[in-house]
C-alpha positions as CSV (number, residue, x, y, z in Angstrom):
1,X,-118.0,108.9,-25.5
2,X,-118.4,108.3,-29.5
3,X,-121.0,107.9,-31.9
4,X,-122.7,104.5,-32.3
5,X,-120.8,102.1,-34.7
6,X,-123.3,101.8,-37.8
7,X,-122.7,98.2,-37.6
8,X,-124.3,98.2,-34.1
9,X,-127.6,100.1,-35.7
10,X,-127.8,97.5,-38.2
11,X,-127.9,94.7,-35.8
12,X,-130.4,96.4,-32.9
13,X,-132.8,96.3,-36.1
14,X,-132.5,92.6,-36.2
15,X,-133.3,89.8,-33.6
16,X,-131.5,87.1,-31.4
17,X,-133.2,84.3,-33.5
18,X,-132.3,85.5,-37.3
19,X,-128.5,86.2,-35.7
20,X,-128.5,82.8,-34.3
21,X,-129.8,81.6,-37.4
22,X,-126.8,83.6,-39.8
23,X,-124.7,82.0,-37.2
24,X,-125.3,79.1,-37.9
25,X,-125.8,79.6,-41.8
26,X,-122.1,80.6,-41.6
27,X,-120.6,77.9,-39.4
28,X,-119.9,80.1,-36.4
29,X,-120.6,79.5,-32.6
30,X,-122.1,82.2,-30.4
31,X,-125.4,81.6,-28.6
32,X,-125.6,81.5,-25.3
33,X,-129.0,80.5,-23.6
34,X,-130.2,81.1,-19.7
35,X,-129.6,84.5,-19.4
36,X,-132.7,86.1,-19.4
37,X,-133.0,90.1,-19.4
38,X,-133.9,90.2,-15.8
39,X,-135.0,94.0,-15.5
40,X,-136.4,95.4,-18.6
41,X,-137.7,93.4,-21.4
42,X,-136.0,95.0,-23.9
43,X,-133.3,94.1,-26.8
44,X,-129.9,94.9,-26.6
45,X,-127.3,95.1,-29.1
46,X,-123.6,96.6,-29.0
47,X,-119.5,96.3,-28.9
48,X,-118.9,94.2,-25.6
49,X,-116.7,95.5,-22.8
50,X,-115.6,92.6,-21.0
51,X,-114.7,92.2,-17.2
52,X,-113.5,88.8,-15.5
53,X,-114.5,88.2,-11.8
54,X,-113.3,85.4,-9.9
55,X,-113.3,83.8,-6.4
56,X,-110.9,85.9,-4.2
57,X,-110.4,88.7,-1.5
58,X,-108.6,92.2,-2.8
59,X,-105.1,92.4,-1.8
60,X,-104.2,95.0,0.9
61,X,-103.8,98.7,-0.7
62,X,-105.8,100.7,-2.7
63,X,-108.5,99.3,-4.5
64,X,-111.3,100.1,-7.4
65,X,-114.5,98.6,-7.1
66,X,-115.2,95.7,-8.9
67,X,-116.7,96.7,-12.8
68,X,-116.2,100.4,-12.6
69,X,-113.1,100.2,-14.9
70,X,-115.5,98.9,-17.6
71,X,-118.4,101.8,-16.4
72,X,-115.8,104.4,-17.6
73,X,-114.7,103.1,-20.5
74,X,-118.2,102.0,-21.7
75,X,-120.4,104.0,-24.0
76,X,-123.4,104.8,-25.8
77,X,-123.8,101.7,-28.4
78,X,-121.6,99.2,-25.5
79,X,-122.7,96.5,-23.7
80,X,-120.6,95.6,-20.8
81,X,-120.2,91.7,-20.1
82,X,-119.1,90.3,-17.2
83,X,-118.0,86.6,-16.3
84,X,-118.6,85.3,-12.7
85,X,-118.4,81.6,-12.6
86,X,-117.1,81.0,-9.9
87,X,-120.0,79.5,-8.3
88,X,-120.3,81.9,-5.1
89,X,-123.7,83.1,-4.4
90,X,-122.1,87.1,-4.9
91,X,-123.3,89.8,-7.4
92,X,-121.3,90.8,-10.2
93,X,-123.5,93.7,-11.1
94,X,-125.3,96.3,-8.7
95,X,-126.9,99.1,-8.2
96,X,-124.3,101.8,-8.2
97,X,-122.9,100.5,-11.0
98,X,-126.5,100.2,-12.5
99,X,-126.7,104.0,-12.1
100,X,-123.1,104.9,-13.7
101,X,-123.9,102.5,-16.9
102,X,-126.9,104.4,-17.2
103,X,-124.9,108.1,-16.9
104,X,-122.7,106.9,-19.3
105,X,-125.2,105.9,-22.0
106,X,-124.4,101.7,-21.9
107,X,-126.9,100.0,-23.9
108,X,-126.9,97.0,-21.0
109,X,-125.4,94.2,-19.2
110,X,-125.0,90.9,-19.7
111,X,-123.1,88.7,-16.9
112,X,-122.9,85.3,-16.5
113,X,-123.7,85.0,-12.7
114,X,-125.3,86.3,-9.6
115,X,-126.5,90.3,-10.2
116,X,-128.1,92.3,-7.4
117,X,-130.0,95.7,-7.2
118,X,-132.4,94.4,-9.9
119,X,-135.2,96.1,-8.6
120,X,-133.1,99.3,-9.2
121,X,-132.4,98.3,-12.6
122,X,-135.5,98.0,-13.4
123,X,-136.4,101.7,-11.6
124,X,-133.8,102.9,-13.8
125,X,-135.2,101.2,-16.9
126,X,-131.6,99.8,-17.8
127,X,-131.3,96.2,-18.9
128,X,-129.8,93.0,-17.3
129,X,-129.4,90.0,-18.3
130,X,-128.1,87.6,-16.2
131,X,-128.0,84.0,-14.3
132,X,-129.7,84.8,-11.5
133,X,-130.8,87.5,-8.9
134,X,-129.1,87.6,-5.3
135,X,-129.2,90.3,-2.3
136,X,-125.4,88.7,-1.2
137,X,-122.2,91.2,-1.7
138,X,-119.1,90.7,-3.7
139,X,-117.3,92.0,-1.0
140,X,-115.2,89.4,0.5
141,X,-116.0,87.0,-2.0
142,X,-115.5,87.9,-5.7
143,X,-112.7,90.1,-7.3
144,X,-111.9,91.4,-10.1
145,X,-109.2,89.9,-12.3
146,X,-109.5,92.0,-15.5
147,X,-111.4,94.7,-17.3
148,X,-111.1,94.5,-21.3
149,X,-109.7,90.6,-21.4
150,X,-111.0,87.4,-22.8
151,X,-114.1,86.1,-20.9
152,X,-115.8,83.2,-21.4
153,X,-119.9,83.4,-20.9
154,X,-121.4,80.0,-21.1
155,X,-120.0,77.6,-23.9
156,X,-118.5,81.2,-25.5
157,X,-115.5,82.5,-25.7
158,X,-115.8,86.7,-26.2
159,X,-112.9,89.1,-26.4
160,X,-113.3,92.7,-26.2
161,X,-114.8,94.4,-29.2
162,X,-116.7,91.7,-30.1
163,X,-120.3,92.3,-30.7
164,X,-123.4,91.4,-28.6
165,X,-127.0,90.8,-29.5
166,X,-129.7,89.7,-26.2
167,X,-133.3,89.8,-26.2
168,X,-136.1,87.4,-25.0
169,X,-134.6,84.2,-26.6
170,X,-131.2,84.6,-26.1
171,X,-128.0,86.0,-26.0
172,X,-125.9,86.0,-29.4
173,X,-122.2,87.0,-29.5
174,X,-120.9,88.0,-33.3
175,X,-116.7,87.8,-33.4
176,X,-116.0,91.8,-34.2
177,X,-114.3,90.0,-37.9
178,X,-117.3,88.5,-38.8
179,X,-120.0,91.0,-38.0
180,X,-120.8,91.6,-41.6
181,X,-121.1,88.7,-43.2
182,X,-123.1,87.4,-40.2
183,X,-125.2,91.2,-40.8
184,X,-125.8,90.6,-44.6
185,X,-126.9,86.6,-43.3
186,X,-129.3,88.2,-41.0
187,X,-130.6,90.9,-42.9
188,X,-131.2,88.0,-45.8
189,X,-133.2,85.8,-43.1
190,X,-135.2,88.1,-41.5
191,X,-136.5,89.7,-45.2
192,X,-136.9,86.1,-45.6
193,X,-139.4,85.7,-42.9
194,X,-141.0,88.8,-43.5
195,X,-141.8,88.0,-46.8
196,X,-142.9,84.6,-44.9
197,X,-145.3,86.2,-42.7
198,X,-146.8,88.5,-45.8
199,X,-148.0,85.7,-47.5
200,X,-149.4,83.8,-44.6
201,X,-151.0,87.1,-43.7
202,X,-152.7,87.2,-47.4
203,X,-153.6,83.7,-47.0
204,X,-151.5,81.1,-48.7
205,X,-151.2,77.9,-46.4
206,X,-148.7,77.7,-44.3
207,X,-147.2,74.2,-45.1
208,X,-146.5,75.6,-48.7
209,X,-144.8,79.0,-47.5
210,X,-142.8,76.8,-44.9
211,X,-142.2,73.7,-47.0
212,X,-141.2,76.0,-49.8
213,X,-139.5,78.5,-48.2
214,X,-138.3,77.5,-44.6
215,X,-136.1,74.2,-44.8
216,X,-134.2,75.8,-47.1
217,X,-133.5,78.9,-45.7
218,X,-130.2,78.1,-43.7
219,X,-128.7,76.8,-47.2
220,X,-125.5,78.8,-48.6
């Protein structure tokens, strides 16, 4: 397992909303709402490791469980995102795989469908984010068709080594090309809004620091 990428320390200082908003500041697509952290209320930021489920049986021979590929190749400073839209009531996260994420150091997971054991996540103090919570197995329903390929979570398309920012509002995926412009936009925002706060703090009225300040903020 390596060292945390510097880049990823840089954005786990900053928040979904001033990403979104450098996202949007630059022209890029990325937010994805509806997938709320589920176990701990905590932010998340990291590389993504992706993993593609899909409706289907495994095929006769020996098999690997569904997302353990991505649980040891994951590590400290990775978030491990997993696609199930298939639209079968199944989980595409449990609780074995809840307690090898954790071994390995993951900083979360973030799937687009069905995750189960979340009662165990939230034992473990390990963060999910997801669709929704089910009890119902993948076995027999859901397979895996890839660890490491293009997935698509909501309206988003993410490729492996992208990077991931989650908390409370949302879930904010930064193409791994553009992560530092889209740092230096968010760093520039949020010192913005500080400096925002400061001054509503030390009294100024807040429709001059907002109408001075705000609506312009998003401007190149």
């Amino acid at each position: 397992m390596g060292q945390t990428d510097p880049r990823v320390e840089r954005l786990s200082r900053l928040d979904a909303c001033a990403v979104s908003d450098a996202m949007d500041k630059l022209g890029l697509a990325g937010v994805v709402t509806g997938l709320p952290p589920l176990s701990v209320a905590r932010r998340i930021a990291g590389r993504v490791v992706t993993v593609k489920l899909d409706a289907g049986t495994a095929p006769p021979g020996p098999t690997r469980h569904l997302g353990t590929t991505a649980v040891a190749a994951a590590g400290p400073g990775e978030v491990i995102v997993v696609e199930q839209r298939s639209g079968i009531d199944a989980g595409s996260w449990g609780g074995i795989l809840t307690q090898g994420a954790r071994v390995r150091g993951v900083a979360g997971v973030i799937a687009d469908g069905p995750v189960r054991d979340i009662d165990e996540a939230k034992a473990l103090d390990f963060p999910v984010y997801a669709r929704s919570c089910t009890a119902r197995t993948a076995r027999g329903r859901v397979v895996e068709r890839g660890t490491n390929v293009p997935v698509r979570i909501g309206e988003i398309e993410v490729t492996p080594g992208d990077f991931v920012i989650a908390d409370g509002s949302a879930v904010v995926f930064i193409p791994g090309g553009e992560i530092d412009r889209v740092l230096e936009a968010a760093q520039y925002i949020a010192d913005r809004e500080a400096a925002m706060a400061e001054a509503i703090r030390a009294g100024q009225p807040i429709t001059e620091v907002m109408g001075a300040s705000y609506e312009h903020l998003l401007k190149s």
